[in-house]
C-alpha positions in Angstrom: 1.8 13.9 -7.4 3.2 11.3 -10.2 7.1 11.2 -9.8 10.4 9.1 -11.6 10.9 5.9 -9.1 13.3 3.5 -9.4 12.5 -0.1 -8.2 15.2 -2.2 -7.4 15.5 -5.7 -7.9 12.2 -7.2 -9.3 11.2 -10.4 -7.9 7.3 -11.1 -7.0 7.1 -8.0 -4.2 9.4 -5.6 -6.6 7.5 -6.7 -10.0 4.1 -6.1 -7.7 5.2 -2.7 -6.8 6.7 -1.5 -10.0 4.0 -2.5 -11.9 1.3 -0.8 -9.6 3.4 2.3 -9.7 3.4 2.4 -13.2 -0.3 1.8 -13.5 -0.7 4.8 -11.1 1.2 7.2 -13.6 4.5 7.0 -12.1 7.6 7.3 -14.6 9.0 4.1 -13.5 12.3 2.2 -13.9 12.5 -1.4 -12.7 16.1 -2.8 -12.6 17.5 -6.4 -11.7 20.5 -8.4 -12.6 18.0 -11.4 -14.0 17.2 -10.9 -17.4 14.1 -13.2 -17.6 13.2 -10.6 -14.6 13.7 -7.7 -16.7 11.6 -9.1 -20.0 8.3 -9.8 -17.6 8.2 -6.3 -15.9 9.7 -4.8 -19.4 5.7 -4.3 -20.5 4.4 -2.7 -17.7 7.3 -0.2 -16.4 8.7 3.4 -18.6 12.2 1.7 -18.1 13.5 -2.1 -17.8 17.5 -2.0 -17.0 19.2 -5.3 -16.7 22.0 -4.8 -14.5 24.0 -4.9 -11.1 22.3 -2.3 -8.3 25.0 -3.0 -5.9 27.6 -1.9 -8.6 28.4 2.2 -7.4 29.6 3.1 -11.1 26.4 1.3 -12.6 24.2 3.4 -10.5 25.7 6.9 -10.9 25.5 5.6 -14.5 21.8 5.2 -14.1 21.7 9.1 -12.7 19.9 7.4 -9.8 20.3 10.5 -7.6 17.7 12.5 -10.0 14.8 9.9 -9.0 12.1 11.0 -6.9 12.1 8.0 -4.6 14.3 4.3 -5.2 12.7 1.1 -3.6 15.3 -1.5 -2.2 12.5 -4.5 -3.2 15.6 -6.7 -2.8 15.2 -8.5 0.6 16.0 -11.9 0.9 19.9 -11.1 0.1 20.5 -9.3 3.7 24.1 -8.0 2.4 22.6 -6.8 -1.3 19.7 -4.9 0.5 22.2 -3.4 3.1 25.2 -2.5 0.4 22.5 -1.2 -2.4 20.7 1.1 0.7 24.4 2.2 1.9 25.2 3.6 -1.8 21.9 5.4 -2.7 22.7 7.6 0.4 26.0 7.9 -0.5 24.9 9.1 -4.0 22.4 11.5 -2.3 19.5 9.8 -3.6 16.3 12.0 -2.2 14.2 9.3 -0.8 15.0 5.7 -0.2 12.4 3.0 1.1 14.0 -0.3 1.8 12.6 -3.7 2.2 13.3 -6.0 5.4 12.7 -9.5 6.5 12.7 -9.3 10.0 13.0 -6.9 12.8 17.4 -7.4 13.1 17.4 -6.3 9.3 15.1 -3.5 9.6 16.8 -2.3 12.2 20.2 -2.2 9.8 18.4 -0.4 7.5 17.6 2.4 9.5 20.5 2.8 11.1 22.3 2.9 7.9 19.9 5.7 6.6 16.9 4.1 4.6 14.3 7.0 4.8 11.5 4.3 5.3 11.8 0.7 6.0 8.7 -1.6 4.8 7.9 -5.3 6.1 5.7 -7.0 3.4 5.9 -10.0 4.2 4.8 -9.7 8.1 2.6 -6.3 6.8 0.2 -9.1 4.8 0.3 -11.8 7.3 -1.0 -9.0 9.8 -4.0 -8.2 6.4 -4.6 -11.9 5.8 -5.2 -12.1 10.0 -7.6 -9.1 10.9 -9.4 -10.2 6.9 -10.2 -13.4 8.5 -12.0 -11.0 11.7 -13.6 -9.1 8.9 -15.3 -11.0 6.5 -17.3 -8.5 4.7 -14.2 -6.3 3.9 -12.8 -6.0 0.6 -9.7 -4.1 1.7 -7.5 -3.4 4.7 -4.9 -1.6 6.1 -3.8 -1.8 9.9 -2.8 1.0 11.9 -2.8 -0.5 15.0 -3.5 -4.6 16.3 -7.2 -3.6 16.9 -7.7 -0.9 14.8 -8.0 0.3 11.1 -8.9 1.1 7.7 -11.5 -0.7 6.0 -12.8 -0.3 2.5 -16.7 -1.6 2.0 -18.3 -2.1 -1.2 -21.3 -1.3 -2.5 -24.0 -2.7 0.0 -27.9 -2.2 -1.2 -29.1 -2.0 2.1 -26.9 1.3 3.0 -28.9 2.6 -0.1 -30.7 6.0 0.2 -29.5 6.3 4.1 -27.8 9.0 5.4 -24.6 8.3 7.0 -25.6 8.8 10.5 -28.9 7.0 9.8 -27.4 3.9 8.1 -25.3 3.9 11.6 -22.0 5.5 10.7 -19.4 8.3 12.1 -18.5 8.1 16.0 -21.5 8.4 17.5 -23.5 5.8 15.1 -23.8 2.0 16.1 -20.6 1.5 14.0 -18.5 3.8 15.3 -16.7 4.1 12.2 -15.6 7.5 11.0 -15.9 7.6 7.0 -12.8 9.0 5.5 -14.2 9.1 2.5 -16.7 7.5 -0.3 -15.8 7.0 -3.8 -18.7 7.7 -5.8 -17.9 6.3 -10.0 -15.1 8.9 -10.7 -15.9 11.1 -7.7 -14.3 10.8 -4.5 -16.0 12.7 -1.3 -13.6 13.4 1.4 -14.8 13.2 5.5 -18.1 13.1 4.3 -21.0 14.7 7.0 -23.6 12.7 9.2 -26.4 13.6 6.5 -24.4 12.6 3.1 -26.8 10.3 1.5 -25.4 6.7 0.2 -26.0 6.0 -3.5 -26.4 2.7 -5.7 -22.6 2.0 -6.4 -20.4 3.9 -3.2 -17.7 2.5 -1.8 -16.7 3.6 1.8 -13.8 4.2 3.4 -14.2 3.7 7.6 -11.7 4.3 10.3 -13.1 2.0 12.8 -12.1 -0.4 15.5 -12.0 -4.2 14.0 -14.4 -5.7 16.7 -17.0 -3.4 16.9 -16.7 -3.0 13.3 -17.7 -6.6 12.5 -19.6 -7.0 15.1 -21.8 -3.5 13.3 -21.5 -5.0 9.8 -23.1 -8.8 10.8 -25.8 -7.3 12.2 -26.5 -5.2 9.7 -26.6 -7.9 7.0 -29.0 -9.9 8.8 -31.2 -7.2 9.3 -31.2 -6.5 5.5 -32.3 -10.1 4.8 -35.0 -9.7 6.9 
């Protein structure tokens, strides 16, 4: 569902995240006091607004209690992030994500009412880690320190193979349950034992990181063979 966001102060994670938004179809507004912020992510948001976000009047100005969702990107000024997540409850915004640094600021947030509270900073140093485990990942998203999704691209030797037979889904030599495989424009979701892979699909597995890598090495050297 595309909604109106509001991204909050637009340094490299903000810009990142407003700009990705946008691509996705979101209606969004990036705002920051820096006006050489404002000019880069001016292209690739609906909205650019140069101002203060801590600033009460500025906000209600902004109508920022009709947004969808606001992002507190702001997170290396502690107080900014804090006062900016206290006043978007206060003005009743619906949803508010904030941004922390470390576990003491996170905790702030929450207690002070921040609907979700992200860490990207230790979020990608946990991605950059369990990538390093598995090598022939393209994407990755933890859910747990030895466990989660993996995204595999296109692999020749998968080609023409059931699921099950190529050694997928929890009883397979993987055992990695496929969420899903994005086929071109298609997307297949929890896909059966006997879905045949095609030239070109991209699979999304659920799957424990060890046995997962251990199941996509040997598989490689049994393509080349």
């Amino acid at each position: 569902m595309k909604g109106q966001i509001a991204v909050l102060g637009i340094g490299r994670f903000g810009y990142s995240l407003a700009r990705t938004l946008y691509e996705m179809g979101h209606d969004v507004m990036g705002m920051d006091i820096d006006m050489k912020r404002i000019q880069l992510i001016s292209p690739h948001v609906t909205h650019a607004v140069q101002g203060d976000f801590t600033d009460e009047s500025v906000l209600t100005d902004l109508g920022i209690s009709e947004f969808d969702m606001v992002i507190v990107a702001e997170g290396e000024n502690i107080e900014n992030s804090v006062l900016v997540t206290i006043l978007l409850k206060k003005l009743n915004v619906k949803y508010v994500i904030a941004r922390a640094v470390s576990d003491l600021h996170g905790s702030i947030l929450q207690k002070i009412g921040a609907d979700q509270v992200v860490f990207p900073q230790r979020d990608m140093g946990k991605r950059i880690a369990h990538g390093l485990q598995l090598t022939d990942v393209s994407d990755y998203m933890s859910v747990t320190s030895n466990y989660g999704i993996s995204k595999i691209d296109p692999r020749p030797h998968f080609n023409n193979k059931g699921l099950g037979e190529a050694g997928f889904g929890r009883r397979g030599e993987s055992g990695a349950a496929v969420l899903l495989i994005q086929r071109g424009k298609e997307i297949i979701i929890n896909p059966g034992e006997k879905e045949v892979i095609r030239e070109g699909d991209i699979l999304f597995l659920a799957a424990d990181d060890q046995k997962l890598a251990r199941f996509l090495e040997e598989s490689n050297k049994r393509s080349t063979e």
